[in-house]
C-alpha positions as CSV (number, residue, x, y, z in Angstrom):
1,X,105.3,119.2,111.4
2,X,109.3,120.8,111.1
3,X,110.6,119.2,108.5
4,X,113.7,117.6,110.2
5,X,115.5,116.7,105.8
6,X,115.2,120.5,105.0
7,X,118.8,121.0,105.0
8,X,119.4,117.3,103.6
9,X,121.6,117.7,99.9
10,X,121.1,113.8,99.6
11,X,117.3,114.8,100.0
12,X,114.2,116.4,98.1
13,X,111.4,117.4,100.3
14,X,108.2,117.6,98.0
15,X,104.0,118.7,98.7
16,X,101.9,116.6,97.0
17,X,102.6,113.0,94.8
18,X,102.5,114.9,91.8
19,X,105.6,115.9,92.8
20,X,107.1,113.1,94.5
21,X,106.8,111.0,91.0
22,X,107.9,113.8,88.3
23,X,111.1,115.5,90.7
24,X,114.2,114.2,89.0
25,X,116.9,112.1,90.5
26,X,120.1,113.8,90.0
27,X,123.8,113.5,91.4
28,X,123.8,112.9,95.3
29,X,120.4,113.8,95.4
30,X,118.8,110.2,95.6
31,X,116.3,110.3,97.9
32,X,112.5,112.7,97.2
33,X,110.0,112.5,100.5
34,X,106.5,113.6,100.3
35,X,106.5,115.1,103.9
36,X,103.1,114.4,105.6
37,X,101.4,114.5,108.9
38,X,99.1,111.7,108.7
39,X,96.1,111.7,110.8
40,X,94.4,108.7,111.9
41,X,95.1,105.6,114.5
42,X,97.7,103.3,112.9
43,X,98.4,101.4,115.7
44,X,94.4,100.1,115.5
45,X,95.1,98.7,112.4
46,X,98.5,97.2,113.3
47,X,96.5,95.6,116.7
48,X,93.7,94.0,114.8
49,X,95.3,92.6,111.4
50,X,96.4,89.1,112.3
51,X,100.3,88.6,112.0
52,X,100.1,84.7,110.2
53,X,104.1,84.5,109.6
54,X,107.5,87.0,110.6
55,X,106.3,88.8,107.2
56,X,102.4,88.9,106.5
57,X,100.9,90.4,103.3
58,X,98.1,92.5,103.6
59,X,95.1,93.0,100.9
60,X,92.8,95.5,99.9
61,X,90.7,92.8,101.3
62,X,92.2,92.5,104.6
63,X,92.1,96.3,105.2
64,X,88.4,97.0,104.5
65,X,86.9,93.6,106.2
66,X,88.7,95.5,110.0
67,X,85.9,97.0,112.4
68,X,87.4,100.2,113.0
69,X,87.6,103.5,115.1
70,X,87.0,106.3,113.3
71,X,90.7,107.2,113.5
72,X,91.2,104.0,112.2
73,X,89.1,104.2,109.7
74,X,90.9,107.2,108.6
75,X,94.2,105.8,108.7
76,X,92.6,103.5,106.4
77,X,91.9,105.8,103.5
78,X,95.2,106.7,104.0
79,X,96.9,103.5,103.2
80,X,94.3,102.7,100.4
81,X,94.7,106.0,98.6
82,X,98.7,105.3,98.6
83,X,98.3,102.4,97.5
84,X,96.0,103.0,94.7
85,X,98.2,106.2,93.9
86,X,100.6,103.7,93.2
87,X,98.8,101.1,91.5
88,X,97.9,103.8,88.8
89,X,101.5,104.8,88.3
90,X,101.9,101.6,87.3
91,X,103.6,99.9,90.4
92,X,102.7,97.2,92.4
93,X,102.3,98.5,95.9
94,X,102.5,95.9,98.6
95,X,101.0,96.6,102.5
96,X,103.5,94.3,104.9
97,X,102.7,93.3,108.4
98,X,106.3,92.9,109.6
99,X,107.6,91.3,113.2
100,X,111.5,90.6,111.6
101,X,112.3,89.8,108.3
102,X,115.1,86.6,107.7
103,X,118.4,87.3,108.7
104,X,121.1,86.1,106.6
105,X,123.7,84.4,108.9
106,X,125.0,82.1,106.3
107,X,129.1,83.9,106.8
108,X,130.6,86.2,109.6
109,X,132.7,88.4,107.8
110,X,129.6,89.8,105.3
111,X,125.9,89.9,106.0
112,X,123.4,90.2,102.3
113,X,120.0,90.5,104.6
114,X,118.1,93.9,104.4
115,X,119.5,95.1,107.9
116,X,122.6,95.4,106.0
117,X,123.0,98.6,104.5
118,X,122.2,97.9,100.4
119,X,120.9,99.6,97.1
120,X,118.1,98.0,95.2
121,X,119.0,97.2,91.4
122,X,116.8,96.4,88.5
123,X,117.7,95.9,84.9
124,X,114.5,98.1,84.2
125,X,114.0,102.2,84.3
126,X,112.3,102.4,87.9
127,X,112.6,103.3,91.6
128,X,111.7,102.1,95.0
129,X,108.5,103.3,97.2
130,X,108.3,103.4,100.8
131,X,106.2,104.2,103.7
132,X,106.3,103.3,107.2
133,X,102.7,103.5,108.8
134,X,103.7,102.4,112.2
135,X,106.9,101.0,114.1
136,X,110.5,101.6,113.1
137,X,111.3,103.2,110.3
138,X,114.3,102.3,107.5
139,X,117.5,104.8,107.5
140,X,119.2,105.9,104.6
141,X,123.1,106.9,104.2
142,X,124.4,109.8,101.4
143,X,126.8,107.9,99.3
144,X,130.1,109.4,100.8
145,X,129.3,107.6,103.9
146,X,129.6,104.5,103.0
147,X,132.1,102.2,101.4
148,X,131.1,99.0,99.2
149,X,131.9,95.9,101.4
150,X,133.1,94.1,98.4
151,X,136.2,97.0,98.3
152,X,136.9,96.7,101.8
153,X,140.5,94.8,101.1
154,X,139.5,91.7,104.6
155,X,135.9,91.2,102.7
156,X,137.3,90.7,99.6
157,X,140.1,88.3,100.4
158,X,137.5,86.0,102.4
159,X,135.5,86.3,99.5
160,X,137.8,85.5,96.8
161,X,138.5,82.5,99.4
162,X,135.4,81.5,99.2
163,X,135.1,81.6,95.3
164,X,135.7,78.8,93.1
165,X,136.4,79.6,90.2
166,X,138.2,81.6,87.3
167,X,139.4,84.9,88.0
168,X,137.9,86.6,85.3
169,X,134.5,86.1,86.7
170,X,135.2,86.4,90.0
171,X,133.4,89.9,89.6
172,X,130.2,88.2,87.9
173,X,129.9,86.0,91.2
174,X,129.9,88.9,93.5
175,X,126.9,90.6,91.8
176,X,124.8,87.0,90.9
177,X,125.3,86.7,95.0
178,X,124.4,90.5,95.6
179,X,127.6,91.2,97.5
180,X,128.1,94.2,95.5
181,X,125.2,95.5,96.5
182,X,126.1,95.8,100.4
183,X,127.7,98.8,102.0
184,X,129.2,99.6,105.1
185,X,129.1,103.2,106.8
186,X,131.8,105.1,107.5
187,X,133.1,105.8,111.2
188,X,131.7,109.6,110.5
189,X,128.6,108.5,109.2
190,X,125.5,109.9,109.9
191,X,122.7,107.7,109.1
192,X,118.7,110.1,108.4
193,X,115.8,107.8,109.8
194,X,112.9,107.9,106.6
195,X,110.6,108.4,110.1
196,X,106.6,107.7,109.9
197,X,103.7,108.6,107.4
198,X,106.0,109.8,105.1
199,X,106.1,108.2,101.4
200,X,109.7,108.0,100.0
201,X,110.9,107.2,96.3
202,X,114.5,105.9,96.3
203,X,117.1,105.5,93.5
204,X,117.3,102.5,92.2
205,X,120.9,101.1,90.7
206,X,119.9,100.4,87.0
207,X,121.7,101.7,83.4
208,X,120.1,105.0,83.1
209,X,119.7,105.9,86.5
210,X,121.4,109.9,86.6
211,X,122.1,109.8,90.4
212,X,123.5,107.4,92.8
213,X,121.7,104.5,94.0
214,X,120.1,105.4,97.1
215,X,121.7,103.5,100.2
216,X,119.4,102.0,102.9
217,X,119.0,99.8,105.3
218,X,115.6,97.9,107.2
219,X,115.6,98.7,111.2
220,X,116.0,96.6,113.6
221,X,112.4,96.1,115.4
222,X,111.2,96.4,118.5
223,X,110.5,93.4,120.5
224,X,106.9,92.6,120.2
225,X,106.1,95.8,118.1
226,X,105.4,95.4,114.2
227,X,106.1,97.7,111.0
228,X,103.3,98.2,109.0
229,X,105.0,98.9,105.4
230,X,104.1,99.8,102.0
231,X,106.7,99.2,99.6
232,X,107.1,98.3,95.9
């Protein structure tokens, strides 16, 4: 398969997982994809897990109770060797069954849902994993595309409207809401789809991260269609 982030500076392109978890963050490089050609019928597992709510989790359990193909079966190991990968680095992978996630609709003028482009943030050293087994996949935006919504002078004044309270901790509320961690793209942007089968680590916002936190968003999905997801 062409590699289509080759000539990405806001990405590392990497061969094995080995790689993918010991490559360095660093500057405006944010973003480290294990590149892979996955073989194997996704859409089998997709058409026979049963989708209980808009977001269903899916177990080990779940996975290896399916009668499957053997291209399902293959796509299978797949998923169960990334996700044990994982669980031996010490994360906690988890395999969603997606039809929408909730959309946060609560104001008009700023949107904190995970359509919105965003950073994760954790007050421990750590990153985000991602893969997208079938459906849509996320999209990601270099840092110089975007612009913080809570910086964009008609966001703010609505939101300091909204505020009640002292001034000096008017900055405190934006992040214990997570406004501050919402971005808008610039008119020039140029947003890089995370496409299928590959896994992605992402900067995470936290105090001794040495590159900027990686700025993503969740697609919008297909009517009828779901996303099967491993993230963590």
């Amino acid at each position: 398969m062409k590699n289509p982030f080759s000539d990405n500076t806001q990405i590392k392109t990497v061969s094995s997982f080995s790689k993918l978890i010991n490559t360095s963050f660093q500057g405006d490089m944010n973003a480290i994809c294990w590149h892979r050609d996955l073989l194997g019928d996704f859409q089998e597992i997709v058409a026979k897990l049963e989708l209980k709510e808009n977001i269903t989790e899916v177990s080990v359990e779940d996975l290896l109770a399916l009668q499957l193909s053997e291209q399902g079966s293959q796509a299978r190991e797949t998923i169960l060797n990334d996700i044990q990968r994982l669980t031996d680095l010490g994360a906690s992978p988890c395999l969603n069954l997606l039809k929408c996630y909730e959309r946060d609709e609560d104001l008009d003028f700023i949107s904190t849902d995970v359509y919105s482009y965003h950073v994760d943030r954790s007050p421990i050293e750590t990153d985000t994993f991602l893969c997208t087994y079938y459906g849509p996949a996320s999209d990601i935006l270099a840092h110089d595309q975007v612009e913080q919504k809570i910086l964009v002078p008609e966001i703010r004044a609505k939101l300091k409207e909204l505020y009640d309270g002292p001034d000096a901790e008017f900055e405190t509320f934006l992040s214990e809401y997570f406004f501050d961690l919402h971005y808008q793209p610039q008119p020039d942007a140029e947003p890089v789809s995370l496409g299928v089968g590959h896994l992605w680590r992402l900067a995470v916002d936290h105090p001794t991260q040495q590159a900027f936190p990686c700025v993503h968003r969740a697609p919008v999905e297909k009517y009828g269609e779901c996303r099967l997801l491993l993230i963590c």
